[in-house]
N, C-alpha and C positions, 0 to 999 in steps of 0.2 A: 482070222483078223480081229484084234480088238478097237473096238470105236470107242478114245475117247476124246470126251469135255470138257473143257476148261472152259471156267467162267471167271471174266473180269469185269470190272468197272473202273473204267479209267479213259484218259485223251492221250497218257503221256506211256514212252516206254523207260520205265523206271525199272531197277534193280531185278525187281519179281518177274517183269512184262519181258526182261531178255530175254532170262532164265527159260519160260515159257517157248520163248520163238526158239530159243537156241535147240530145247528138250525137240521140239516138230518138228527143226529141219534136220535133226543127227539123229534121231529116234528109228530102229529098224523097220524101215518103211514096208516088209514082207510081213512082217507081226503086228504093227501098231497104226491106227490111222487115229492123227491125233487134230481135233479142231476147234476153235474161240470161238465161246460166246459172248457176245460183247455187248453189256448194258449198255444202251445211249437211250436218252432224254428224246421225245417224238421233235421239242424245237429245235435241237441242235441238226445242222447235216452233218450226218452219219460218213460222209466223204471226207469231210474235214478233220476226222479222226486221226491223230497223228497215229496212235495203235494201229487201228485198221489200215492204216495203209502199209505200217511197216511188215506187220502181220502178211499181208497179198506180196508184198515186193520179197519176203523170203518163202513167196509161193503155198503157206499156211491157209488154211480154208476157215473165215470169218461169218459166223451167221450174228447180225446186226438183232438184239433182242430191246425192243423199243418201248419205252415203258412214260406215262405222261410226269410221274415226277421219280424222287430215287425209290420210295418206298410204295411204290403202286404195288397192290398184292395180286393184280392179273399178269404182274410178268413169272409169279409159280407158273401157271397155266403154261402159259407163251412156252419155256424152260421145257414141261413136262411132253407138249406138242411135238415141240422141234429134237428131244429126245427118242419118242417114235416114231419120226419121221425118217429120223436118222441112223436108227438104231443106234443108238450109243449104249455103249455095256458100261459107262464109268463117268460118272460125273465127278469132275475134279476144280474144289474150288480154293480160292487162295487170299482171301482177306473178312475180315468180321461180316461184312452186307453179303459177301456171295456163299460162307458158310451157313449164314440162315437161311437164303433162298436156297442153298443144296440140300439143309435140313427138311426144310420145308415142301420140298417136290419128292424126294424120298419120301414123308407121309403119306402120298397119293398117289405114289408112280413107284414100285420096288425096284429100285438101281440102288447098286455100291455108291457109298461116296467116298471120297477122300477129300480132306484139304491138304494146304502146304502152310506153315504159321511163319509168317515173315519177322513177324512184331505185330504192337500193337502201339498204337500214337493216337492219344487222346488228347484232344484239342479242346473239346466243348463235355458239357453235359450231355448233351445226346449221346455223343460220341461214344462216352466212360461208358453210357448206359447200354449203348447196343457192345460194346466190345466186350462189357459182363456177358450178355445175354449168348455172345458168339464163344467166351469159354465155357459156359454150363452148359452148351450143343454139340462140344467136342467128342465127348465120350458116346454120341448114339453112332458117330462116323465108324466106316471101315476099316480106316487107317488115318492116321494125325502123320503129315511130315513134321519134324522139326528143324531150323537149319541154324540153330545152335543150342549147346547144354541149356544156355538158361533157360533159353524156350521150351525145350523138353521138360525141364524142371517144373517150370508154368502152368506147363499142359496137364503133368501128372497131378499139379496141387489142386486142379480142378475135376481131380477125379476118373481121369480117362485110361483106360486098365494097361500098363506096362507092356502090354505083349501086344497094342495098336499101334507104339508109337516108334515112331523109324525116326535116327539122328541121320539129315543126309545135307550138308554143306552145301553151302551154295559153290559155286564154280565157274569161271570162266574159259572160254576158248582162246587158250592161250596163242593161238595162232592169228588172232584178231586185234591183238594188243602188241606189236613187235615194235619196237623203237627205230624210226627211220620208214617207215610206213608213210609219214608225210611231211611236206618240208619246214622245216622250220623257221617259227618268225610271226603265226600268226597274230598270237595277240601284241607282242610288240609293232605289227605294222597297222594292225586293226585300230592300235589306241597309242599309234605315233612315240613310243617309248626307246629308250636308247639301248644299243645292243647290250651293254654290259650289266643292262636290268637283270636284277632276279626276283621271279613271281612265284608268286604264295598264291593258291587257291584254294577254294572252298566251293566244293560241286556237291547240289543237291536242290529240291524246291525249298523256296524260302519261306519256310515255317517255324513258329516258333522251337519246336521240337530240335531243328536244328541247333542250334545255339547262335547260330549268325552274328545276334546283339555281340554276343563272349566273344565272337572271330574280330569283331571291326574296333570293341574295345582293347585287345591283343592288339592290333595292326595299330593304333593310337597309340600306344607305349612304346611300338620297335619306332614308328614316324618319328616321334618326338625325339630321339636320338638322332645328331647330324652324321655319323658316323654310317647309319641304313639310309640314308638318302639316296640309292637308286635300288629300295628294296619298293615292289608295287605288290596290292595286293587285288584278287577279283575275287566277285561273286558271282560262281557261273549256273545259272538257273532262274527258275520264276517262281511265282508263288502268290501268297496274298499276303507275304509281309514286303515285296518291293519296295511298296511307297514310302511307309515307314524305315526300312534300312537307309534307302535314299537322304529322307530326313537325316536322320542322326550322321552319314556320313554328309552332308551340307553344314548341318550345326559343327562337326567339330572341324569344319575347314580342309581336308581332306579327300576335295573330290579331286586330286591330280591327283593321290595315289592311290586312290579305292573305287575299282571300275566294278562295272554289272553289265555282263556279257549278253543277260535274259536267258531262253532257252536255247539250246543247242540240240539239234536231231545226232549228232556224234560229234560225241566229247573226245576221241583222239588224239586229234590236234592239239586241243587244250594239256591233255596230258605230255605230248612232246615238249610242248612251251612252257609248262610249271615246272619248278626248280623244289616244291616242295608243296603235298596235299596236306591241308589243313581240316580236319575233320571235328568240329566240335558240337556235336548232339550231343541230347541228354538221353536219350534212348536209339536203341538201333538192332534189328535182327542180327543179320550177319551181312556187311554190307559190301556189294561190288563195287562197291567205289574204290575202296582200300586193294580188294583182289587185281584192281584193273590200272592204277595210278602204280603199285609194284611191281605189274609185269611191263609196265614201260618205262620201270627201270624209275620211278620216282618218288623221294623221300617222302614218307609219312611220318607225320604228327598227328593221334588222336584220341580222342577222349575213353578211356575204359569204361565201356557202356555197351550191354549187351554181348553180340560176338566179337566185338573188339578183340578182345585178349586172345581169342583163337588164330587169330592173324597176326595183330604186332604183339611182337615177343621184347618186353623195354630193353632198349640201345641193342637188341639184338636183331630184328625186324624193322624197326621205325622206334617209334616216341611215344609211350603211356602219356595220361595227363588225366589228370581229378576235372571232373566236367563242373559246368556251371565257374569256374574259375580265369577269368581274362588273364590275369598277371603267370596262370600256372602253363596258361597258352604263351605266352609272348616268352617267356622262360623260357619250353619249349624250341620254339622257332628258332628264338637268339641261338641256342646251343647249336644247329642245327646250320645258319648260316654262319656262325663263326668256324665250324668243323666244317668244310662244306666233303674233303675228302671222306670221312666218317658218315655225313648222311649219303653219300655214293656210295659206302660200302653197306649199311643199313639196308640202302635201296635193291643191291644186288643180291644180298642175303635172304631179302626178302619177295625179290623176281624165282630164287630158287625154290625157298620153302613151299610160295604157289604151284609152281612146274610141281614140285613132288605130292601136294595133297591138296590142291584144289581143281585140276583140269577136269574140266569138264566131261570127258568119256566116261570119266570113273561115275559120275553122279547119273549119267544115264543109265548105267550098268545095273546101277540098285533101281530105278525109276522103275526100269524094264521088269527085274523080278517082281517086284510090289503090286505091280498090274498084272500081271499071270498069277501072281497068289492069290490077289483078289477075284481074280477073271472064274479062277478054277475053284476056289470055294463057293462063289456064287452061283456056278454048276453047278454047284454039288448040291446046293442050298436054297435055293430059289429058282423060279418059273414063269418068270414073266412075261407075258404076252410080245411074241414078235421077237422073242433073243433067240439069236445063231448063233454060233462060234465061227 
């Protein structure tokens, strides 16, 4: 049996944090015992972790790593503790802070590590400065996931030797995402809207990273047209630009058509009731939104950034679009509600291309190899006090 760790830090279950549950609960449970470690703050409760709890409810085993602020350096220790306690053979970490503290406990404790590189989103100085820090640490790891080209690209300009680094897609459980799964009507009944609305969304937290500003100035140009007047659009997520988006859609008059849902524990519904996902970041790994809005059968519109182009293939899958651009978004859309039978076939085209190279078995398939290669080199290769197989 191999033990491994995965370490996050997070409240929310985003993109990566599925991935993660999906990989524990479909993962050969005869070969692999897989379990979270979960940074939390000593003042926050640890119950109220929206992770932790989704984590326990798909029956994933959570050990709570409590640390008094993000960058406490006795949470190595804590890490390195709760690794022989549990014999873990593989510490597996998956964003800039938990590839340092993986680096960092490797120095004093010899376990494999690997991470998985989502992206990278720098918001602040510090930020820029730790996510330097998190690709010149790449190359001491066992293995670098990458879960698009560019990333791979990335990984290797920072020097991390060709024969560490695995391309492996992100993926969805296509059986999770079926259209007619749940009834339809919510956000038109939630925000009293008239049936023959068509909704435009934009799911994600609301950061600047996203382009948000670019989505609600898009949504301002199709409004101003009397001819989209029962076109609505929403912001479905939270973040620490709410208050601000709120603002500007206030100042341009537009709070009948431009609603904020907040956060959502499952976005499905939402995907039943959009007529068209609106995707406008200025960066982005490879992202399930796109994976998950086409396997429910709904049109995408989104910016060529990141793994974008690996999923919408333009007017062949969904809609390209030059980011940082409102007018190249609203363009978009329009062509999109004027064709609407074209973005249903966009939409279908693009339900398929998922089914055939993103389901999710296939990406566990390679997960699983990557951990026996590493498991059995690391027999071969190291001695670490307290390792079984």
């Amino acid at each position: 049996m191999i033990n491994v760790l995965h370490l996050r830090d997070t409240d929310r279950v985003c993109g990566p944090g599925k991935t993660i549950l999906e990989t524990s609960a479909r993962i050969d449970t005869s070969s692999f015992n897989l379990s979270i470690g979960l940074i939390c703050l000593d003042r926050e409760n640890v119950e109220e972790n929206l992770y932790l709890r989704a984590a326990r409810e798909r029956g994933v085993n959570v050990f709570p790593i409590r640390s008094v602020h993000q960058y406490d350096p006795r949470i190595v220790k804590t890490i390195k503790e709760l690794i022989k306690r549990e014999n873990i053979h593989i510490l597996h970490s998956h964003e800039y802070k938990t590839d340092i503290l993986a680096f960092l406990v490797s120095k004093i404790y010899d376990i494999p590590i690997i991470t998985t590189c989502h992206g990278w989103i720098i918001n602040s100085p510090k930020s820029r400065l730790l996510i330097s820090v998190g690709k010149r640490i790449l190359p001491f790891f066992d293995k670098v996931i990458a879960v698009s080209p560019l990333i791979r690209d990335e990984i290797l300009r920072y020097g991390t030797s060709p024969e560490k680094v695995i391309q492996v897609f992100n993926a969805i459980v296509a059986d999770n995402y079926r259209p007619g799964l749940y009834e339809d009507g919510l956000l038109r009944r939630k925000f009293d809207l008239p049936s023959n609305g068509i909704l435009i969304g934009n799911i994600g937290r609301l950061s600047p990273e996203k382009g948000q500003k670019d989505f609600l100035q898009a949504a301002e140009l199709i409004c101003r047209q009397d001819k989209y007047d029962n076109v609505y659009f929403f912001l479905i997520g939270d973040g620490a630009d709410m208050q601000e988006l709120q603002k500007l859609v206030e100042m341009m008059g537009l709070s009948s058509r431009i609603f904020f849902t907040g956060h959502l524990q499952d976005v499905r519904p939402v995907y039943q009731d959009l007529d068209i996902l609106a995707l406008t970041s200025y960066t982005e790994g490879f992202p399930n939104v796109i994976l998950e809005s086409l396997c429910m059968e709904t049109a995408v519109a989104a910016t060529k950034v990141g793994g974008v182009s690996d999923i919408i293939k333009d007017r062949r899958t969904g809609c390209l679009i030059a980011s940082h651009d409102p007018e190249a978004i609203a363009e978009q859309l329009i062509y999109l509600l004027e064709n609407p039978q074209a973005a249903r076939q966009l939409a279908l085209q693009g339900k398929q291309m998922v089914l055939e190279k993103f389901e999710f078995q296939r990406r566990i398939s390679i997960i699983q190899t990557v951990y026996d290669e590493i498991m059995q080199t690391a027999l071969e290769t190291r001695s670490p006090a307290g390792w079984k197989n």
